[in-house]
C-alpha positions in Angstrom: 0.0 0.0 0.0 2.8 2.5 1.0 5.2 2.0 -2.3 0.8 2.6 -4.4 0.8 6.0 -2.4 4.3 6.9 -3.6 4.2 5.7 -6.9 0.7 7.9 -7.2 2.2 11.2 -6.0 5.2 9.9 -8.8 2.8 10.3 -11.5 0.8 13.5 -10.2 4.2 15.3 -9.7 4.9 14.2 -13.5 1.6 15.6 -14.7 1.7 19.0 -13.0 5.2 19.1 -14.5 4.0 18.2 -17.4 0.9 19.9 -17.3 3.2 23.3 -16.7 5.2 22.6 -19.6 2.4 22.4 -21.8 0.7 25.4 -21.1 4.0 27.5 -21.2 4.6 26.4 -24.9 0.7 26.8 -25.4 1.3 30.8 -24.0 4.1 31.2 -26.2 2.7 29.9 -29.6 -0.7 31.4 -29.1 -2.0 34.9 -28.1 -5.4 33.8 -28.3 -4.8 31.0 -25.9 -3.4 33.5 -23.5 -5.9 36.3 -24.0 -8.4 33.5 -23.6 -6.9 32.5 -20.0 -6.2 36.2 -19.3 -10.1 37.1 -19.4 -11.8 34.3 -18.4 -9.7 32.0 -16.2 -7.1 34.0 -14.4 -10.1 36.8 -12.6 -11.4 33.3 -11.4 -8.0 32.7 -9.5 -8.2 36.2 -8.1 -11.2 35.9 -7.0 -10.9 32.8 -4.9 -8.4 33.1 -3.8 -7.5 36.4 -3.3 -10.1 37.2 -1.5 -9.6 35.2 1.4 -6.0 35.8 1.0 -6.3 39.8 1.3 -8.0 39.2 4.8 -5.1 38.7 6.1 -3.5 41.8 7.6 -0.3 40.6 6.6 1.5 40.0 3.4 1.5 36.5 2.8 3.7 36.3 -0.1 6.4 37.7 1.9 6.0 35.0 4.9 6.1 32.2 2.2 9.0 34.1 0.8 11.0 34.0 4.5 9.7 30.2 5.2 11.1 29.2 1.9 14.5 31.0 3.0 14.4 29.3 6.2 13.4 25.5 4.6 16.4 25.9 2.1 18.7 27.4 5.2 17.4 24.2 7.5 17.1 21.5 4.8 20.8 20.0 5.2 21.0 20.6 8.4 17.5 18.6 9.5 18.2 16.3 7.0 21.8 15.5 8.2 20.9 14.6 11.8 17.6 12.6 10.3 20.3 10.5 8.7 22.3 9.8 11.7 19.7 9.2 14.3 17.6 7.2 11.5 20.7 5.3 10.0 18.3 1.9 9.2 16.0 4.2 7.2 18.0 6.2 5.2 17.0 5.4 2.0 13.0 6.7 2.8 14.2 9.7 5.3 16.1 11.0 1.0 13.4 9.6 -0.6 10.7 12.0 1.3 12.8 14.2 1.6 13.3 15.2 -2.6 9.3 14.6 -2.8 8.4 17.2 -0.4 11.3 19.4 -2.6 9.9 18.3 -5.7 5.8 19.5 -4.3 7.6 22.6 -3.1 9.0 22.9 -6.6 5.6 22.1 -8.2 3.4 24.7 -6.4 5.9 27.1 -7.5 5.9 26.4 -10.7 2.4 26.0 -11.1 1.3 29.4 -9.1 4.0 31.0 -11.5 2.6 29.8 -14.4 -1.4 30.4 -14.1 -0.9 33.6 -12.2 2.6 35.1 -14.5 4.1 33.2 -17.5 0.9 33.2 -19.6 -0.7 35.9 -18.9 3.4 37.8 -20.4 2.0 36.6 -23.5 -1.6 37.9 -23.8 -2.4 40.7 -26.1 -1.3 44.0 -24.6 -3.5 46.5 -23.2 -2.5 48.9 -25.8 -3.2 46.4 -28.3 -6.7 46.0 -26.8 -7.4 49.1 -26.6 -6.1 51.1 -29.7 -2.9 53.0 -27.7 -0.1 52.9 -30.8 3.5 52.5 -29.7 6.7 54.6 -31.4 7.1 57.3 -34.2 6.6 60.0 -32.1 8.3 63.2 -33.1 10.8 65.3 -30.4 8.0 68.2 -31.2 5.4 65.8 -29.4 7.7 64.7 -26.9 8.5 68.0 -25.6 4.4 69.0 -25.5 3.8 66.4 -23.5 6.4 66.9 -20.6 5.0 70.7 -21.2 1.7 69.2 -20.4 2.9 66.9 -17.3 5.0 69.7 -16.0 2.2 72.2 -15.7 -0.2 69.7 -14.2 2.6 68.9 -11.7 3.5 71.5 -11.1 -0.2 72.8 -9.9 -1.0 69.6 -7.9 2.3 70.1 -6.2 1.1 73.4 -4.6 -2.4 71.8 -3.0 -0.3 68.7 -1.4 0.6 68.5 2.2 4.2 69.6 2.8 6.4 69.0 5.7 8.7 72.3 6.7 11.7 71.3 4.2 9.0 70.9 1.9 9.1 67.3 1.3 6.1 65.7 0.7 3.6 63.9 3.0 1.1 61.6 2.8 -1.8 61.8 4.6 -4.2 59.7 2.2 -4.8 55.8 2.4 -3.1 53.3 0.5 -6.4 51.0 0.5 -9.9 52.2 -0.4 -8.5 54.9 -2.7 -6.5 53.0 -5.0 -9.4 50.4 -5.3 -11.7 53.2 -5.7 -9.6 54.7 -8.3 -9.1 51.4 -9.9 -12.6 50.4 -10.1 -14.3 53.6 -11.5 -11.0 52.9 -14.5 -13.1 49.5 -15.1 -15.9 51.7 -16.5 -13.7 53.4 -19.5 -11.3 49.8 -19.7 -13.6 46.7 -19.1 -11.2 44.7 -18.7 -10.1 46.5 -15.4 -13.4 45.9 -14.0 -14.3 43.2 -11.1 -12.6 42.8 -7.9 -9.4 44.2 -6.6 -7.6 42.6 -3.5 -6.3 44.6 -0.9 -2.6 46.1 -1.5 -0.4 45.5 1.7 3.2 46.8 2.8 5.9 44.8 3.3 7.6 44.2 6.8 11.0 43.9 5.3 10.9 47.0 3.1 14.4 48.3 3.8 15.2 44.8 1.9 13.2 45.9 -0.9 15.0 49.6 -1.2 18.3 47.6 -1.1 16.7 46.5 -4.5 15.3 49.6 -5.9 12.1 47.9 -5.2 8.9 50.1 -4.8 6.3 47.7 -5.2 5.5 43.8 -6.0 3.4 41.4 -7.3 3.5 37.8 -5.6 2.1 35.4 -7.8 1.8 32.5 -5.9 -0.1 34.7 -3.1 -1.9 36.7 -5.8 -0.5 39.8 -3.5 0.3 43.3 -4.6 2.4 44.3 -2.2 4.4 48.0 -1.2 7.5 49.0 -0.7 6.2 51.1 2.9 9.5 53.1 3.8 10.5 54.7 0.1 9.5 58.8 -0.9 6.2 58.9 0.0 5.2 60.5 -3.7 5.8 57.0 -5.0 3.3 55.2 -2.9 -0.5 55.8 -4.5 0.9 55.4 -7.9 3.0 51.9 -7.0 -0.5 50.5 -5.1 -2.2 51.1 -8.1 0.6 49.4 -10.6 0.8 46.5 -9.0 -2.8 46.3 -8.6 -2.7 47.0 -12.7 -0.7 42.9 -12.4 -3.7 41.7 -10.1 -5.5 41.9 -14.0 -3.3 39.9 -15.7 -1.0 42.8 -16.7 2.2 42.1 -16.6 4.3 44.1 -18.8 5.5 47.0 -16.7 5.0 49.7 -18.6 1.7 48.7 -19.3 0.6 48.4 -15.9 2.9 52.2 -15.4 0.2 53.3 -17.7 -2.5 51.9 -16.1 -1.4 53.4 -12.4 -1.4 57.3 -14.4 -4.3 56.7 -15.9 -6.1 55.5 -12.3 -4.4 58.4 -10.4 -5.3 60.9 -13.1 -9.0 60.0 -13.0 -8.5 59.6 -9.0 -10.7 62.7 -6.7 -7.8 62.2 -4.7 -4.9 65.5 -4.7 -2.4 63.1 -3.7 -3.1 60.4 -6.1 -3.1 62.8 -8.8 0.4 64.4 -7.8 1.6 61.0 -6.9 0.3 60.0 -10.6 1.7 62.8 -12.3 5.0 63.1 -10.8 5.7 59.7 -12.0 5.0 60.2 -15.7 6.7 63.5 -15.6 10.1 61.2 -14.7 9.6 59.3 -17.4 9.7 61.4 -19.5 11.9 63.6 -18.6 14.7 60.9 -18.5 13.2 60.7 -22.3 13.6 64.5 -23.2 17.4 63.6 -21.9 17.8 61.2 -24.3 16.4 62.4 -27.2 16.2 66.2 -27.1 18.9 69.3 -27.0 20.3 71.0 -24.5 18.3 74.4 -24.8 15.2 72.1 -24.5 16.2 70.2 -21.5 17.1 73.3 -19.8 14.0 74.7 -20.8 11.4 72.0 -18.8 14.1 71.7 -16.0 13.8 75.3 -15.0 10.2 74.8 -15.7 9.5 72.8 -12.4 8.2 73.8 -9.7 10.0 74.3 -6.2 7.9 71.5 -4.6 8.2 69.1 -7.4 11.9 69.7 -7.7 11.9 69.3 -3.5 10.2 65.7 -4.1 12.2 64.3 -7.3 15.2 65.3 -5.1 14.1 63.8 -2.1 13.6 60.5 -3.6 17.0 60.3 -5.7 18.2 61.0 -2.3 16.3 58.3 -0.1 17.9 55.8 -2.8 20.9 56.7 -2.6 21.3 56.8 1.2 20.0 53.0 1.5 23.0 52.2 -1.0 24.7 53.8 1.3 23.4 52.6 4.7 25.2 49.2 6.3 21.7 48.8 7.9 21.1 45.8 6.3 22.0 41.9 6.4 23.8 41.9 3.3 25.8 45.1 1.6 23.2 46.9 -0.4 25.2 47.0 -3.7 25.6 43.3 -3.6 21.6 42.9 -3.4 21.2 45.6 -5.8 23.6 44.1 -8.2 22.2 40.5 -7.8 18.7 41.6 -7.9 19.0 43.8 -10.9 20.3 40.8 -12.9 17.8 38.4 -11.8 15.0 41.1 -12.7 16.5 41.6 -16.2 16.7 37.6 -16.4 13.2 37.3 -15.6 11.9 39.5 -17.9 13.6 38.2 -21.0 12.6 35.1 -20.0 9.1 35.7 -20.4 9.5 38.0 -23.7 10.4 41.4 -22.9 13.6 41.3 -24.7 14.6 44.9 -23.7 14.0 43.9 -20.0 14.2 46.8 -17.6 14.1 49.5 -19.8 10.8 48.4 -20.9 9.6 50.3 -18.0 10.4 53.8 -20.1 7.9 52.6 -22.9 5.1 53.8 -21.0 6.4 57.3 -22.8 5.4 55.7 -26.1 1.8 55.0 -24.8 1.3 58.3 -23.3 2.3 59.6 -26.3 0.0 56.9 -28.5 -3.1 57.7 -26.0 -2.5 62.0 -26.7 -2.3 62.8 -23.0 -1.2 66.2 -23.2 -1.9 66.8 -27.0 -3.2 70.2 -27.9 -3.3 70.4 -23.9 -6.0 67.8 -23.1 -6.3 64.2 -23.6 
């Protein structure tokens, strides 16, 4: 009876394998397959288990994320005095030992695959929705930073401020990004439905050590915050990671998303937090691609406050590189985690990796925020 129960979880770890394989190659080979699963299977995930999930008034992700550190950290150790004390039963102690690795393996791969790798392949939100990519002129370029630099620069006037003028938060990082989120499902359908509740990270200082400002955990189906960065950054990383909860996973799709929710938001801050974060974008775009007399021109253009706050978080980065606060040098994990985010992303497609982020620039441009001073 015992070797039929092991030779049964055999074959069910070779179908989910299996099973995970397939449906990777299927994502890859088919955008329909993927759209498919995108609209009508993955919200069921989300649902059912993200709600119960978001009860929780902690991340989850995260604890799986330390208990996996502490299984691989305790593994040889456990498994070395298991062998010792248990020396007549050796062979079973290594054999349950690689199948509870192997499961461990299997749910992994599994969460990553239904709730990440296909949904890379789906047809883009801009795709969906008409928003053309590229052959924007300089001309454009420069009226939209115009644009995002005015509006900035108005909401950066009606925000709280603390006496060295930094900025400070005073809105939630809940009901409003939902609330924002939701009322974008009436102009974009497919943002409609349920959103789970974003939550902060204990270990954010770990996450700043990794230029980390938000997260999506797919095998918690979790869109969690980095809680200690600028506080500018906050409403508009709550609502891109909530942007992944909906089966977007391209980042600059779901940066576009998050302006579009904080533009549309009732909320000052959302709005500033919104704008602020286009307006980088595309400044770091006028660098690139414009003159000199131009990008003088829309850098004296800011305002003090948003000057203060661009500052301010350049600076907050910097001094965590700096900082020996943490368990491991901060370069290191910058280093390590930068390559294994560039890894990941051209893994599932996005051949230009982190600097797909930037391309949310194109899809401003594509949408005509900004054009003839309107969208």
């Amino acid at each position: 009876m015992h070797k039929l129960k092991l030779k049964k979880s055999t074959w069910a770890l070779i179908a989910v394998f299996a099973a995970c394989v397939l449906l990777n190659i299927l994502a890859w080979v088919s955008t329909s397959f993927s759209e498919w699963y995108g609209v009508h299977i993955f919200p069921i995930w989300v649902s059912a288990f993200g709600r119960p999930i978001a009860l929780l008034p902690f991340s989850l992700g995260e604890f799986m994320i330390i208990a996996a550190i502490a299984i691989v950290l305790l593994t040889p150790v456990v498994l070395a005095v298991l062998l010792i004390v248990l020396k007549g039963r050796r062979k079973k102690v290594l054999k349950v030992t690689g199948l509870i690795w192997l499961w461990i393996i299997a749910f992994i791969l599994v969460t990553e695959t239904l709730n990440c790798f296909i949904l890379y392949h789906r047809r883009t939100f801009g795709e969906t929705y008409g928003i053309e990519k590229g052959g924007h002129t300089n001309a454009e370029l420069l009226e939209l930073c115009d644009y995002l630099t005015a509006n900035t620069n108005a909401l950066s006037e009606l925000v709280q401020r603390e006496e060295d003028g930094k900025f400070i938060l005073t809105t939630d990082l809940d009901k409003t990004c939902r609330k924002a989120m939701e009322a974008l499902g009436e102009e974009f359908p497919l943002l409609d439905g349920y959103y789970v509740t974003p939550k902060p990270v204990i270990n954010s200082f770990f996450m700043s050590q990794q230029y980390l400002m938000g997260i999506y955990f797919p095998f918690s189906l979790e869109a969690n915050y980095n809680q200690e960065m600028y506080p500018s950054n906050l409403p508009e990383t709550v609502c891109h990671e909530l942007a992944h909860t909906k089966g977007f996973m391209l980042e600059d799709e779901a940066n576009f998303i998050a302006f579009l929710a904080c533009d549309r938001s009732d909320d000052i801050e959302y709005r500033y937090s919104g704008y602020l974060r286009a307006l980088k974008y595309v400044l770091s775009q006028v660098r690139s691609n414009c003159s000199d007399a131009d990008i003088s021109r829309v850098y004296g253009a800011l305002a003090p406050g948003v000057v203060v706050d661009i500052n301010g978080n350049v600076d907050y980065w910097q001094s965590v590189q700096e900082s020996d606060e943490g368990l491991l040098p901060s370069k290191t994990v910058a280093k390590v985690s930068d390559a294994a985010m560039e890894a990941s992303l051209k893994m599932n497609g996005v051949e230009d990796g982190k600097k797909s982020y930037g391309r949310m620039v194109d899809m401003l441009l594509g949408y005509g925020v900004g054009r003839n001073n309107g969208e």
